[in-house]
Every structure is written in structure tokens, then in C-alpha cells.
N, C-alpha and C positions, 0 to 999 in steps of 0.2 A: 543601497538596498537595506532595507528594515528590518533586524533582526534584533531575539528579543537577546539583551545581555547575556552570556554563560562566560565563566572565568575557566582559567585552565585546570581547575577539579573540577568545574562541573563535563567541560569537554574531554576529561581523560574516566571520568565516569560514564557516561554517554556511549564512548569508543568501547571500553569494555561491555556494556550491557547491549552494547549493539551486536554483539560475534557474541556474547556468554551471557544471554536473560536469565541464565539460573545462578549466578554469582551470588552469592549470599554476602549479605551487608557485613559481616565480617570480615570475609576476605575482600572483599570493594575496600572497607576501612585501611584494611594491610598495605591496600595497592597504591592506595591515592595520601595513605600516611595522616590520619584523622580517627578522630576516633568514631566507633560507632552511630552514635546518638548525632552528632555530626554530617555522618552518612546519609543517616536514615533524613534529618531535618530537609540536607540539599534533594535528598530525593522526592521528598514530599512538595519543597519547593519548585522541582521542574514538574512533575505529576500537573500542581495547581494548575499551573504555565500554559500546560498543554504541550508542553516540547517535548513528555515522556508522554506520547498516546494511550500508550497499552505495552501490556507483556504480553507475548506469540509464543506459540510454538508454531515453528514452518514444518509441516507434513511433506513427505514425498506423494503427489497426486500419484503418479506413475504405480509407485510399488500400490497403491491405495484401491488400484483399477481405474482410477480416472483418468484416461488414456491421452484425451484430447483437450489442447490447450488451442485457442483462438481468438481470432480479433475479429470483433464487428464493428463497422463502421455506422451507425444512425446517421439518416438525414430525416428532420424535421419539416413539416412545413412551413411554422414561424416558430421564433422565441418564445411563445405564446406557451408552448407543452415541454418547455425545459425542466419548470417543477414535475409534470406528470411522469416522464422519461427516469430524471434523476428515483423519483417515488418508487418508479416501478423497478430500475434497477439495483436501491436499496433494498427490496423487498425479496428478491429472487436470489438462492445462495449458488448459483451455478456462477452469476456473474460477479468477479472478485474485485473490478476496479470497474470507475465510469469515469471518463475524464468527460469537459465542454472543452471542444477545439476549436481552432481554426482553421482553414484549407477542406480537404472531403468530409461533408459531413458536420453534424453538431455536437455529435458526439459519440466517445470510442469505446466498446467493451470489452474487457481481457474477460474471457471466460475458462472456466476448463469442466469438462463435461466428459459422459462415460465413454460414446462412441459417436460416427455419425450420424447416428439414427437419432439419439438425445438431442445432437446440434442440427440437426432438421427443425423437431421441434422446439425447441428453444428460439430458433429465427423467425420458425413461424409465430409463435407468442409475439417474439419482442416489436415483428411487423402488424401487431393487431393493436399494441399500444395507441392510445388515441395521438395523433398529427403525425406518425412516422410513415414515412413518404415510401423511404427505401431502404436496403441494408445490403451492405457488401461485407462478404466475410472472407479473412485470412488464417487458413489455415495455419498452424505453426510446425513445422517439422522437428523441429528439436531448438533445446533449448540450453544452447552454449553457457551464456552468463543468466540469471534470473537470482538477482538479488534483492536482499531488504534494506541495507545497508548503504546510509547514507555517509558522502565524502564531509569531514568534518576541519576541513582542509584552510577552508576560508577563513574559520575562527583561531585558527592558531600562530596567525601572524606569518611573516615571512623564516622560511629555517634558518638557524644560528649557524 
């Protein structure tokens, strides 16, 4: 598999700004034993990369009112309305992720919305999108694990 280079400061930078995005490049410099200017250069460097996306803050939806977390399944009629689908689901902030699958469906929406009554509508919109067939939707009951944090596990070689 294809991955782009990171040495073990830029994976022990990474790991830190994964759990603590507000880490200040001075104490990152502390942690990883570098100076500053150092810091800041590798950061700039993954940033370019694309392997640092973005800085988050994760909101609790819950405490926020946004009660209800869900999955809808899309089925398309062809390939044909993948741009359109992906457009429209970029464009709408109730839905937070869109994958293209494979097995049910063409594609999957994690959404999280205020009540039933919002994820009524919402289904009904996403079913007017042009070529969308069908949609099944899964409710979520709760939510055990829902993390952002990626295993950095591969790039560290086997433990000593």
C-alpha cells in the first residue's frame, strides 16, 4: 500500500495533534525535542502533503440539540449521478460524511439532524436528488465508540 513518507517526528507529531489540536508549536517542539522553526517547517510540510487536512474542533451534537445521528443508504440508478449525489451531499451541512460503496446501495450518509421530523425531511430531499432510486435509513441508538483518530500503527514499524 501507498503511503506518502512520515518519519518518526512527523508520526509522533501527528499522534499528538491527533488527541490535542490545540498543542502549541512550542510545546510540540518540547515533545518531539526540535526546535521551534523545525516544528513549525514539518508542519507546514505535512499541511502541503495533505496528510494534515485540517484543525477541528469535535462539538458534542447531543449536548448541542442535535439528537439524532443516522445512516442512509443511497441507491442510484446508474454511475451516471455519482457527481450529482456526491454535489448535493457536499452542499447540505446536516450530512457529515458520504462514502461510494459497494454491497447496498452507492452510496452511504452519516448524518446527524435535530429530531425525526428534520430526518423525514432530509430523506425526502435526498430522495428528489436526480437518479436516486431508493434510500434506507439506520437509525443510530447510541454511540459507543465515534472517533476521529486515526491508528498510526502501520508506520511505526514492528515494537522493540
Amino acid at each position: 500500500m501507498h503511503h506518502d513518507k512520515v518519519d518518526a517526528v512527523d508520526i509522533q507529531i501527528l499522534k499528538i495533534l491527533q488527541t490535542h489540536g490545540r498543542t502549541k508549536r512550542n510545546e510540540l517542539a518540547e515533545q518531539v525535542k526540535l526546535s521551534i522553526p523545525a516544528v513549525s517547517e514539518r508542519l507546514r510540510k505535512l499541511e502541503e502533503r495533505g496528510i494534515i487536512r485540517s484543525y477541528n474542533t469535535v462539538l458534542d451534537a447531543r449536548k448541542l440539540g442535535i439528537g439524532l445521528t443516522a445512516f442512509i443508504f443511497v441507491t442510484t440508478e446508474s454511475s451516471s449521478h455519482y457527481k450529482q449525489v456526491i454535489e448535493k451531499a457536499l452542499a447540505h451541512p446536516e450530512i457529515l460524511e458520504c462514502h461510494a460503496v459497494t454491497g447496498e446501495g452507492s452510496h452511504i450518509l452519516k448524518i446527524k439532524t435535530l429530531s425525526t421530523e428534520t430526518l423525514e425531511k432530509l430523506i425526502s430531499h435526498i430522495q428528489s436528488w436526480p437518479g436516486v432510486v431508493t434510500t434506507r435509513t439506520n437509525v443510530v441508538l447510541s454511540s459507543p465508540k465515534e472517533d476521529t483518530v486515526i491508528s498510526l500503527a502501520h508506520l511505526e514499524g514492528p515494537p522493540a
